[in-house]
N, C-alpha and C positions, 0 to 999 in steps of 0.2 A: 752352245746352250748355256753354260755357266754367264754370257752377258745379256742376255732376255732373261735370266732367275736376277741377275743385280738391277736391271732396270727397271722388273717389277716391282723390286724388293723397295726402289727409291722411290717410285711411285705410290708404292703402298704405304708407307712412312710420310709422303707427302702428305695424300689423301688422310691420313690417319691424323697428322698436325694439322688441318687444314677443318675436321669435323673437332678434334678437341677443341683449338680458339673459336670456333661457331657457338659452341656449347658454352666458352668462357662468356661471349658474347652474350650469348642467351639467358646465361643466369645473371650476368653484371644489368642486362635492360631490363629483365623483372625486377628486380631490385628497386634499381632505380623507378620504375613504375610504381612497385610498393610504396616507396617512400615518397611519390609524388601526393599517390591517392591518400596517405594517411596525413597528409599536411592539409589536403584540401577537406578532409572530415575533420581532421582538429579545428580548421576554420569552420566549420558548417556548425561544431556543435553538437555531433553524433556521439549518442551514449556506448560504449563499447561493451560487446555481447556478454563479457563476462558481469560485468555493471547490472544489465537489461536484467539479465538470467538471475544476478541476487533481490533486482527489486522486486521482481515476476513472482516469486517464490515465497518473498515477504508479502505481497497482494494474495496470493493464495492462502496462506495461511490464517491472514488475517479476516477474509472472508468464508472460513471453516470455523473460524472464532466468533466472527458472527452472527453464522448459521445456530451454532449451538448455544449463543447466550437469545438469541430471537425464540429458540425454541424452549430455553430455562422461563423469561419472563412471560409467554404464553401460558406455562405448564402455572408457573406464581400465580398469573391472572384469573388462571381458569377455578385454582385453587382457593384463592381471595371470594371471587365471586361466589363458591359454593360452601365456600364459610359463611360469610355475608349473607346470605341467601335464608343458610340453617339459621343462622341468631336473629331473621326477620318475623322468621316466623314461631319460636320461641318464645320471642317477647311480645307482648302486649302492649298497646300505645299504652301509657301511662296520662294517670290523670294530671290537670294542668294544677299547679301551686296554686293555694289562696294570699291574694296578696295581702301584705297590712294595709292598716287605714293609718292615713297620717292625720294627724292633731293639728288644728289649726294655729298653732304657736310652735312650730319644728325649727322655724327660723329666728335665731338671733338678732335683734334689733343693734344697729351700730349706733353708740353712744354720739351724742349731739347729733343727732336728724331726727325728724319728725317722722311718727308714722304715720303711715297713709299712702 
């Protein structure tokens, strides 16, 4: 009995070295995968998510900034207009200036030419 409990026991230690190197395996060719895939997106040019996620964020914001100044200069507009509007009808056209009469000698004659 005690030599089938040793030749499991080597077997089982076999098998057991035999799944840990599989595993060594397994993580050394992800890796290497990793590091293939991230050479060929540095070639490509691909923005990295943390990059995306802070320009995303700056486009968000800045389109709630121009929700509420779009809705500041409507609120001015609508305000101008109804000022505008009040002081139109307030005021009265105004009568037109009378102009002067100019004198037919307003212009200076240049010394040595003739007039005419």
């Amino acid at each position: 009995m005690q030599t089938d409990n040793r030749i499991l026991d080597d077997l089982a230690r076999v098998a057991g070295g035999a799944f840990g190197t599989l595993n060594d395996v397994r993580v050394e060719i992800e890796n290497l995968f990793k590091q293939r895939l991230e050479r060929v997106l540095s070639d490509l040019d691909v923005v990295p998510r943390d990059e995306f996620d802070a320009v995303k964020a700056m486009a968000e914001k800045a389109r709630t900034e121009q929700a509420a100044l779009e809705a500041r200069v409507a609120a001015l507009e609508a305000a101008l207009a109804a000022k505008g509007s009040a002081r139109a009808v307030d005021k009265k056209p105004a009568a037109p200036k009378a102009r002067r009469a100019r004198g037919p000698a307003t212009k200076a004659k240049a010394p040595g030419k003739p007039a005419g």
